[in-house]
C-alpha positions as CSV (number, residue, x, y, z in Angstrom):
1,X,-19.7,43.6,17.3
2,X,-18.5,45.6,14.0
3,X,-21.0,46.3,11.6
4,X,-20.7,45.1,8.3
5,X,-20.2,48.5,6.9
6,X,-17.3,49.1,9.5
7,X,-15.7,45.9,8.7
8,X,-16.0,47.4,5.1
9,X,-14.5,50.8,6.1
10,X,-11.6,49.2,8.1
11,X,-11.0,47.2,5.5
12,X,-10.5,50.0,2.9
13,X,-8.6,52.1,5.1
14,X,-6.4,49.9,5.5
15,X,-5.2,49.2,2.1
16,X,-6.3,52.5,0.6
17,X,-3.3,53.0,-1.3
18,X,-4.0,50.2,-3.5
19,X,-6.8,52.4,-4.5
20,X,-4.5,56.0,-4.5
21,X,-1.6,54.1,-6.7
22,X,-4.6,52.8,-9.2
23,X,-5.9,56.0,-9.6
24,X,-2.8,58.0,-10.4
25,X,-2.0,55.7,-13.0
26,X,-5.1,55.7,-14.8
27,X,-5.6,59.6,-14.2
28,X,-3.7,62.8,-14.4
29,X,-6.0,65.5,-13.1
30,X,-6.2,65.2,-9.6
31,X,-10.1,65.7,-9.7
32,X,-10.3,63.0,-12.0
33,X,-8.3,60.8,-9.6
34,X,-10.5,61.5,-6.8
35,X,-13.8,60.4,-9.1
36,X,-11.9,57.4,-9.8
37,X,-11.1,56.7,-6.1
38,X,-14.8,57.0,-5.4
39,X,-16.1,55.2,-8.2
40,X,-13.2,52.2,-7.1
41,X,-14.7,52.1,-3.4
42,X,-18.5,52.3,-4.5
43,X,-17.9,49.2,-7.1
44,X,-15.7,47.1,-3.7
45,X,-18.8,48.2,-1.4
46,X,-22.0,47.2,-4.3
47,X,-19.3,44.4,-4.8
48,X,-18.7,42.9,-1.0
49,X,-21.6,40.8,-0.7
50,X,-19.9,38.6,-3.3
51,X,-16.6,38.6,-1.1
52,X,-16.4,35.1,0.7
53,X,-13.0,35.2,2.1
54,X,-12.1,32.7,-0.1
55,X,-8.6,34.6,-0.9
56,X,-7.4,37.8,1.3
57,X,-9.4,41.1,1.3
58,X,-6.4,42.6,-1.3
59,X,-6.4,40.3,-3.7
60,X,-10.0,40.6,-4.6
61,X,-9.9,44.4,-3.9
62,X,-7.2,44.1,-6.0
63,X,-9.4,42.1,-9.1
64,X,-12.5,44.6,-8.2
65,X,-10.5,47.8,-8.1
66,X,-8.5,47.4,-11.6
67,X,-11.7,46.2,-13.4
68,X,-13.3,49.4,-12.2
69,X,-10.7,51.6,-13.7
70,X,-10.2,49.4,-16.7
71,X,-14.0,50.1,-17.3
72,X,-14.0,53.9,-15.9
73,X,-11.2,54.7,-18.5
74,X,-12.9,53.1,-21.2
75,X,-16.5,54.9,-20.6
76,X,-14.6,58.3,-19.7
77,X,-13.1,58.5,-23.3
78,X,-11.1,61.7,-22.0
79,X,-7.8,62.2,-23.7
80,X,-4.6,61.8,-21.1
81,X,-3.1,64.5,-21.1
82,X,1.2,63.5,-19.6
83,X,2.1,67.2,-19.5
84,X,0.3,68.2,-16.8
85,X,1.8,65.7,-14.5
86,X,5.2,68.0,-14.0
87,X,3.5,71.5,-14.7
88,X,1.9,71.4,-10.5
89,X,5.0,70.2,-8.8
90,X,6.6,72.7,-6.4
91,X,10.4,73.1,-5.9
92,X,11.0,70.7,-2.5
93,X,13.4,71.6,0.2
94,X,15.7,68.6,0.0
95,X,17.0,68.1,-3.0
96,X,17.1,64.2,-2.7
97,X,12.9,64.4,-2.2
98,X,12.8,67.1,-5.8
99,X,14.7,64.0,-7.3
100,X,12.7,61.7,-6.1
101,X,9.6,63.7,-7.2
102,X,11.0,64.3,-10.4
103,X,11.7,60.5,-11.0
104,X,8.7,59.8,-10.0
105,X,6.9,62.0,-12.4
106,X,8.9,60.9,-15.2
107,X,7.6,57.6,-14.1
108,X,4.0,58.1,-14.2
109,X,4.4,60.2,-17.0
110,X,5.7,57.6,-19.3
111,X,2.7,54.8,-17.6
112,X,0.4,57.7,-18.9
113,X,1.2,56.5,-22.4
114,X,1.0,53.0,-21.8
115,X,-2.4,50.8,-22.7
116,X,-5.2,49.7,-20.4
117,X,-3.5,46.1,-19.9
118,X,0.0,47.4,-19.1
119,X,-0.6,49.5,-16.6
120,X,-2.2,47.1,-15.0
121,X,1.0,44.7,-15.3
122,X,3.3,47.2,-14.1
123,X,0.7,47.9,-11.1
124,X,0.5,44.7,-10.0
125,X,4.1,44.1,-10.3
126,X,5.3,47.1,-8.5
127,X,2.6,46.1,-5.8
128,X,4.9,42.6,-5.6
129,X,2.5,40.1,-7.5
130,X,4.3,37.0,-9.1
131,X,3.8,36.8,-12.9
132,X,1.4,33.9,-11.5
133,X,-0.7,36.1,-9.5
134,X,-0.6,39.1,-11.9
135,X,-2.0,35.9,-14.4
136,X,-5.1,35.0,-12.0
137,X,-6.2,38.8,-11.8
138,X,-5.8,39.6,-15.2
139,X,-7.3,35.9,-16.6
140,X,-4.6,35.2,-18.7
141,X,-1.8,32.2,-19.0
142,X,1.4,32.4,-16.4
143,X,3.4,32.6,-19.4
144,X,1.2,35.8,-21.2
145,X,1.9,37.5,-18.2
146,X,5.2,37.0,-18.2
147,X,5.9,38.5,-22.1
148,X,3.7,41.3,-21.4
149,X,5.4,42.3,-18.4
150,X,9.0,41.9,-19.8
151,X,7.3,44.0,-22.8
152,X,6.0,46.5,-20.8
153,X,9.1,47.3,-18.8
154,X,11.0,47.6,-22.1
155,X,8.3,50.3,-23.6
156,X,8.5,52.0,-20.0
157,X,12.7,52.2,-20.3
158,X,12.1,53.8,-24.3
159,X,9.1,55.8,-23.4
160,X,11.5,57.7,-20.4
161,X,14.2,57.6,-22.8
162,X,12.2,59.4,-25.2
163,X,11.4,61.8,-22.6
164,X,15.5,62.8,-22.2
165,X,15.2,61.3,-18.3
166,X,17.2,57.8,-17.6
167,X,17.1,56.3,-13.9
């Protein structure tokens, strides 16, 4: 029988990129993202006694994850710093992976500039969550969610705009 710490473990493996994608968006530096990563899965493990299976492992690693780096962001106080999201990319060998990469970096680079709350709209909606789910996790009204994400996408399209980059 699986240990409750395994069950844990197996748990996080297996939807670790939840985790990865969360911390990229909240974090440039790749150290920082690593802290963040680590400070994500201690907050799900001093957390998982309260986890009843209620709803699917995600969706409250989901609610438990963002709140951490909602939090984490806010005590860190560190200024963002967008430009050094492009200066450690190498030249790829297939030219449809550098302009993947580069799309890509535009992308985060332009979530870099976006508030607490809209990232975590346009995480939850690129990780497929209905404007009803992205609701429940962020405690607001079906329709709230709905503005804010039509918002955000709109600030995303002007913020890459304003970068010279269109997709």
């Amino acid at each position: 029988m699986d240990s409750i710490e395994q069950v844990f473990l197996a748990s996080i493996e297996e939807h670790k990129g939840i985790l990865y994608k969360l911390s990229k968006i909240y974090m440039d530096d790749t150290l920082d993202q690593e802290d963040l990563y680590q400070e994500m899965v201690f907050q799900l493990w001093r957390s998982y006694g309260s986890f009843k299976g209620d709803s699917k492992f995600s969706t409250w690693m989901y609610r438990v994850a963002l709140n951490t780096a909602l939090v984490y962001v806010k005590k860190d106080q560190r200024k963002l710093k967008a430009g050094n999201l492009l200066e450690n990319h190498d030249v790829a060998d297939e030219s449809d992976h550098e302009h993947k990469e580069e799309r890509l970096a535009y992308f985060y680079k332009a979530v870099k500039e976006l508030n607490e709350i809209e990232k975590a709209v346009i995480f939850l909606f690129l990780e497929g969550f209905s404007h009803r789910e992205i609701s429940v996790q962020l405690g607001i009204s079906e329709g709230n969610a709905r503005v804010k994400l039509a918002r955000t996408k709109e600030k995303l399209q002007e913020i890459i705009k304003k970068q010279g980059y269109e997709f």
